[in-house]
C-alpha positions as CSV (number, residue, x, y, z in Angstrom):
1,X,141.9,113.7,85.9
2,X,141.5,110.9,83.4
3,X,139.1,109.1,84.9
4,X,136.5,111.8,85.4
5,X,134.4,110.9,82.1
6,X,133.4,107.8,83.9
7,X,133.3,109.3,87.1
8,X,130.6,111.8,85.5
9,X,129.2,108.8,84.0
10,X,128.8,107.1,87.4
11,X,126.6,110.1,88.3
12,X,124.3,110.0,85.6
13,X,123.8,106.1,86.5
14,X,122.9,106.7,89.8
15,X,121.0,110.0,89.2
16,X,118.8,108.0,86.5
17,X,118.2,104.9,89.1
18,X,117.4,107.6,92.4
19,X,115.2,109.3,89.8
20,X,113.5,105.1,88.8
21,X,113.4,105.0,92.7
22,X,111.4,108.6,93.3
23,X,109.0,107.4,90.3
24,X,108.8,104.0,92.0
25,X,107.0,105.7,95.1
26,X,105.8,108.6,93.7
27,X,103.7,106.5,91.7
28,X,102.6,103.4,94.3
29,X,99.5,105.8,94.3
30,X,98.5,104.7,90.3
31,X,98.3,101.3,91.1
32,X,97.4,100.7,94.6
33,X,95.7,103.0,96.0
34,X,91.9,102.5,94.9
35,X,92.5,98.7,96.0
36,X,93.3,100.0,99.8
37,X,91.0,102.8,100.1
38,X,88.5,100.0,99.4
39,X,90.4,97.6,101.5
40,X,90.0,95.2,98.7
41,X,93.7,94.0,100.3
42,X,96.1,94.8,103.0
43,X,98.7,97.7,102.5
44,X,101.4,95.9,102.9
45,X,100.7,93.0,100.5
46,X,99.2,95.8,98.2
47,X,102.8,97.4,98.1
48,X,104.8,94.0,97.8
49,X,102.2,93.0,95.0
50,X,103.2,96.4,93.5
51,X,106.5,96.4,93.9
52,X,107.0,92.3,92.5
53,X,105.0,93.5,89.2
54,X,106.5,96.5,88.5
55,X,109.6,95.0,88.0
56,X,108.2,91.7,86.2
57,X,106.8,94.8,83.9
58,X,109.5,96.3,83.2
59,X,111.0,93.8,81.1
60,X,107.9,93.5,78.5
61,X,109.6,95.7,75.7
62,X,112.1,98.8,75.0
63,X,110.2,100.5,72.6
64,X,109.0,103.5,75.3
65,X,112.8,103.3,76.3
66,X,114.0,104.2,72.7
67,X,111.6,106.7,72.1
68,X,112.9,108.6,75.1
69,X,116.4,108.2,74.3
70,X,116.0,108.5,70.4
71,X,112.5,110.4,69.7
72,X,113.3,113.4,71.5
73,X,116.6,114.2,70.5
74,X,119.5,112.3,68.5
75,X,121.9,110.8,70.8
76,X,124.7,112.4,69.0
77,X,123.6,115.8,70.4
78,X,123.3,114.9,73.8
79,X,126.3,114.7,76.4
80,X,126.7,113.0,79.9
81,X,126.1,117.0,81.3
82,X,122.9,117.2,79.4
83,X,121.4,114.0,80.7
84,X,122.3,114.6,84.3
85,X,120.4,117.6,84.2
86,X,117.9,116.1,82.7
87,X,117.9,114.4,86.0
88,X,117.8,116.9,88.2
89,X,115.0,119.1,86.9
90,X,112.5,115.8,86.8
91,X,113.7,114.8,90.2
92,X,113.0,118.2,91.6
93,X,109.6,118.4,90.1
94,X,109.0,114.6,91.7
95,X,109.8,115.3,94.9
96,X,107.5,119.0,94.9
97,X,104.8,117.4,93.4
98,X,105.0,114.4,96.3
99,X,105.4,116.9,99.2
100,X,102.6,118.4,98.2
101,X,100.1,115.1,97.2
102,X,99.5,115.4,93.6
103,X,99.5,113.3,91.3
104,X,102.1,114.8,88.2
105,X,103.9,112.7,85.7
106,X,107.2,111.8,86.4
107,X,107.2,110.4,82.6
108,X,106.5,114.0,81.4
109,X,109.5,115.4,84.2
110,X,112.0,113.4,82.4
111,X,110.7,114.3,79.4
112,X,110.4,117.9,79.9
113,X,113.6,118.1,81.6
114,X,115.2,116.4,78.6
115,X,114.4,119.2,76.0
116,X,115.0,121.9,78.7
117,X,118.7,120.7,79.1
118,X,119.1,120.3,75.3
119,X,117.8,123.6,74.8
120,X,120.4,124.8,77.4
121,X,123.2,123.1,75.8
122,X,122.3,123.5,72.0
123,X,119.4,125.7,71.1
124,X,115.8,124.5,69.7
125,X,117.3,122.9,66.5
126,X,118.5,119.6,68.0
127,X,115.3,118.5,69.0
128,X,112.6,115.9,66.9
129,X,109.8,117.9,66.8
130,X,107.8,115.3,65.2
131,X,108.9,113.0,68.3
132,X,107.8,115.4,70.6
133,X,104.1,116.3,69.1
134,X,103.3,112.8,69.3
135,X,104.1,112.5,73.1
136,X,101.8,115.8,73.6
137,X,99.0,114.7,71.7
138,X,99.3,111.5,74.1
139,X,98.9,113.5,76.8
140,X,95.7,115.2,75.8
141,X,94.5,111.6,74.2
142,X,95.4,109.5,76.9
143,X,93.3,111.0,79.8
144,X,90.5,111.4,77.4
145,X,91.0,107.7,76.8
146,X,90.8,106.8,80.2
147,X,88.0,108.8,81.3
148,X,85.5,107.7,78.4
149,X,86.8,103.7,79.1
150,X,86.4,103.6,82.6
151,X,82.8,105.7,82.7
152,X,81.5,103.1,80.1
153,X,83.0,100.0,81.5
154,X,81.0,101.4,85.0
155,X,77.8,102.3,83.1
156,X,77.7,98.6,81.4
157,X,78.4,97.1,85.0
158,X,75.5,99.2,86.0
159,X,73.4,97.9,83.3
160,X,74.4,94.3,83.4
161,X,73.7,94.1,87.4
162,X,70.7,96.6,87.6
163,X,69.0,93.7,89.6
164,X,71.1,92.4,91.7
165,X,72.0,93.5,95.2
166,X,75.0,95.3,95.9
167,X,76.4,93.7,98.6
168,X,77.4,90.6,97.4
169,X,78.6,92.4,93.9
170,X,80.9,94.5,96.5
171,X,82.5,91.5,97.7
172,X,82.8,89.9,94.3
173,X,84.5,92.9,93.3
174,X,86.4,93.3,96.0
175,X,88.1,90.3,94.7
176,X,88.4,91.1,91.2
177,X,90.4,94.6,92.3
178,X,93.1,92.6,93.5
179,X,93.4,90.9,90.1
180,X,92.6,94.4,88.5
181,X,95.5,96.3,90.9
182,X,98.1,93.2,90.1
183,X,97.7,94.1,86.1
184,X,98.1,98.5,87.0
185,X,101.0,97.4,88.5
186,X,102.3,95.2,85.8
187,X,101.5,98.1,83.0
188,X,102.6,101.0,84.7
189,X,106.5,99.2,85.0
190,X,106.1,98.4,81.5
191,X,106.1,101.7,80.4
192,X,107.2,103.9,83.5
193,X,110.5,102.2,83.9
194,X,111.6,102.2,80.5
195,X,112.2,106.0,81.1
196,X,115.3,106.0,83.0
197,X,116.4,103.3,80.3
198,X,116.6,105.2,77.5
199,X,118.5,107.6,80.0
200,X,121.2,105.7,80.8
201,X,121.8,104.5,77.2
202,X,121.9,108.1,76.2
203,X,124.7,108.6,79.0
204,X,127.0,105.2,77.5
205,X,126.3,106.5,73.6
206,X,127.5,110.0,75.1
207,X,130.4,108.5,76.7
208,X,131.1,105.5,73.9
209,X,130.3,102.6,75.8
210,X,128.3,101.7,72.5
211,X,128.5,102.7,68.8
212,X,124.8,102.6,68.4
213,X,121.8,103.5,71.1
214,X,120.1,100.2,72.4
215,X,118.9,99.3,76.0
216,X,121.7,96.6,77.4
217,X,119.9,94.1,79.5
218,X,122.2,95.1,82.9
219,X,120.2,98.6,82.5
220,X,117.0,97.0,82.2
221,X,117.4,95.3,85.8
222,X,118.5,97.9,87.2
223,X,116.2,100.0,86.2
224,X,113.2,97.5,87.1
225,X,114.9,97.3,90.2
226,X,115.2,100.8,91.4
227,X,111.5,101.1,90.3
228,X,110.7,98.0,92.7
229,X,112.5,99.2,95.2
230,X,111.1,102.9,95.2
231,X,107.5,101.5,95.2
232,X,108.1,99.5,98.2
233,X,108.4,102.4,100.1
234,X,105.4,103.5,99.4
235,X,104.0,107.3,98.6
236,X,101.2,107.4,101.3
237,X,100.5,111.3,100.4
238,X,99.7,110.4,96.5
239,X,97.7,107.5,97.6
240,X,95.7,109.3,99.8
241,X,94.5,112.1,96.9
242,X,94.2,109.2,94.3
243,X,92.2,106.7,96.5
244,X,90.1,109.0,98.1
245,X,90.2,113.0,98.4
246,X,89.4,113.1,94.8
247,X,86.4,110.2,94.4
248,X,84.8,108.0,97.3
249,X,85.5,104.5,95.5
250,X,83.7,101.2,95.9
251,X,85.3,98.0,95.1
252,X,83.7,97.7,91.7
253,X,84.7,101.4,90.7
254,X,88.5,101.0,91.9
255,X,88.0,97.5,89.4
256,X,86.8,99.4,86.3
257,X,89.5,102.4,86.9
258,X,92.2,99.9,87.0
259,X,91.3,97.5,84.3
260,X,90.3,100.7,82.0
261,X,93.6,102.6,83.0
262,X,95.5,99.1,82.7
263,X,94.7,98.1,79.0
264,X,95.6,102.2,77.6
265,X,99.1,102.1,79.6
266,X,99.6,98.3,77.7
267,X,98.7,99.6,73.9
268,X,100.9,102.8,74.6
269,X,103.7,100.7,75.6
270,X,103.2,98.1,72.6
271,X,103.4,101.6,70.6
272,X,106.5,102.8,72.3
273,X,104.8,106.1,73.2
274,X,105.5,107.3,77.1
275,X,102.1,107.9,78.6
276,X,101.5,109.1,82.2
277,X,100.3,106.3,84.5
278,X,99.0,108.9,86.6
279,X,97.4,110.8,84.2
280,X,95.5,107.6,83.1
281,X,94.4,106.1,86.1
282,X,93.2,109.5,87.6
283,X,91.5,110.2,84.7
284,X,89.7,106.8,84.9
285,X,88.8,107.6,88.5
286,X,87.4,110.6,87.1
287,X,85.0,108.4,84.8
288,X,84.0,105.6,87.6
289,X,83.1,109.0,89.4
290,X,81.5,111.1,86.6
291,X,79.1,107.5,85.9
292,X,77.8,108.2,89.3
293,X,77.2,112.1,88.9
294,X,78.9,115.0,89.1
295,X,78.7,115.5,92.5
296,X,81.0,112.6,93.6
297,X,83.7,113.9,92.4
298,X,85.6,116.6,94.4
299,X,86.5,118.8,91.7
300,X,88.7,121.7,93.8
301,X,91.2,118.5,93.8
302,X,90.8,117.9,90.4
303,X,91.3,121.3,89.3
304,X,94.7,120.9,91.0
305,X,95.7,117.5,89.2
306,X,94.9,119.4,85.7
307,X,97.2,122.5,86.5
308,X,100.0,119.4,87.7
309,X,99.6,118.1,84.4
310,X,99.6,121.4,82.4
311,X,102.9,122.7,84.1
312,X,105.0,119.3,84.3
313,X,106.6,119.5,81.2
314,X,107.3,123.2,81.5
315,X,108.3,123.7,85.1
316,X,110.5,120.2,84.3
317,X,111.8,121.8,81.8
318,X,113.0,124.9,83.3
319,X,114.0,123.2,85.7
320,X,116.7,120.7,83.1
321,X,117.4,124.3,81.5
322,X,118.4,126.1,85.0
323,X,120.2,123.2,86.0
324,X,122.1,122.6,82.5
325,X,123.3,126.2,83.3
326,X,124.6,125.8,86.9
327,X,125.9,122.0,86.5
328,X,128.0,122.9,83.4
329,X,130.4,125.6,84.6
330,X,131.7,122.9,87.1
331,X,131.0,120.0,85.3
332,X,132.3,120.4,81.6
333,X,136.1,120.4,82.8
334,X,135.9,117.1,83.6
């Protein structure tokens, strides 16, 4: 069959865009839904804003898409089989995560599924440890970030308008969300879909569609447009625990979250270093919430959030390995 390589290249195209389009609404929640639990705007113009900036995003840099396809692993070691599993383990953990309303990373599923299929496929010894570490010390950093950002932005609000009524700061606010919510959605494509980039350019250096590993600028519209496409759609379960089972949010709160959320998820994109939107805006919810006490926030949800993001990258991972093992008996003849 002497077209199967690109045949099984094919698959890892469209496995890599389905998995931009599950991220896509997966996570409308991170930049959305504290503007419509507010009602700062309309859900559907909150979507369409979402959807039109994600994609205008996504074509800031390539540096998050290089570190996925050249931090992790070296592209030498990694075949078409290995990156379509890859697929499948963060797709699965995707899709659980949204049937069930949380929150997880679909940055760290692709990530974690990445170094479960090389480990299936080669052993420990491929992988860029060094790569790696600085992605998990992100994780731990990043939320922290967030958290300490947002609560201090809210305090200093706090201070600055100790004497002036609410109300009309509530409809002032209510304004600035919108503008807040248009710049989540701008820096969560610039680093979200740049992770499916660096996919796909693993899949063409595998099959030797290029000599060296860079991001082609057909991928990059693609990418941005199964992203757009996906957050369209909408993920009204994710929204719901973001924008209000976990914190009750007032316009000026769901404006600090965003803004603090939307500047970390810019500077870790400048740095090429794949963050979790979700991690950073829940955290920063978490800070607009901890400014007001602790008992606005509901913390049996937010117990759950933290064990999402403690298992991603493991349960993604087992998931690449298990699926490495089942895809490659039928797979590797071609």
């Amino acid at each position: 069959m002497p077209d199967a390589p690109l045949i099984l290249l094919g698959l890892v195209i469209f496995a890599a865009l389905a998995f931009d389009f599950i991220n896509g609404f997966h996570d409308t929640a991170n930049a959305i839904a504290t503007c419509i639990s507010t009602r700062a705007i309309s859900i559907r113009n909150a979507i369409l804003m979402a959807a039109g900036l994600n994609f205008v995003g996504a074509f800031v840099s390539t540096h998050v898409a290089t570190t996925i396809g050249k931090g992790i692993v070296d592209p030498g070691n990694v075949t078409q089989i290995v990156v379509l599993a890859d697929l499948a383990g963060a797709i699965f953990w995707d899709l659980l995560t949204w049937h069930y309303g949380i929150p997880a990373s679909s940055s760290h599923a692709i990530i974690g599924g990445l170094i479960g299929a090389v480990v299936a496929s080669r052993g420990f010894q491929p992988l860029h440890w060094s790569g790696i570490s600085k992605i998990l010390i992100a994780i731990v950093v990043s939320p922290v970030v967030g958290t300490l950002f947002a609560f201090l932005m809210m305090v200093a609000i706090y201070w600055v308008f100790r004497n002036h009524h609410p109300s009309p700061l509530n409809r002032a606010f209510r304004k600035l969300q919108i503008v807040s919510a248009a710049f989540m959605a701008f820096s969560h494509g610039s680093n979200d879909a740049q992770k499916s980039m660096g996919v796909i350019s693993l899949a063409l250096v595998s099959y030797g569609a290029m000599p060296v590993f860079h991001i082609p600028a057909w991928v990059i519209f693609a990418c941005a447009t199964a992203m757009a496409l996906g957050t369209a759609m909408g993920g009204w379960r994710i929204i719901k625990t973001v924008g209000s089972d976990f914190v009750e949010l007032q316009p000026v709160h769901g404006f600090c979250a965003e803004t603090s959320s939307s500047a970390v998820i810019l500077t870790a994109t400048a740095m090429g270093i794949p963050i979790s939107t979700t991690h950073v805006i829940t955290s920063a919810i978490l800070g607009v919430g901890l400014s007001q006490g602790r008992k606005k926030v509901n913390w049996g949800v937010g117990i759950r959030i933290v064990w999402a993001w403690i298992l991603t990258i493991p349960a993604s991972a087992a998931a690449g390995y298990f699926a490495f093992r089942v895809l490659s008996p039928f797979l590797v003849k071609l």
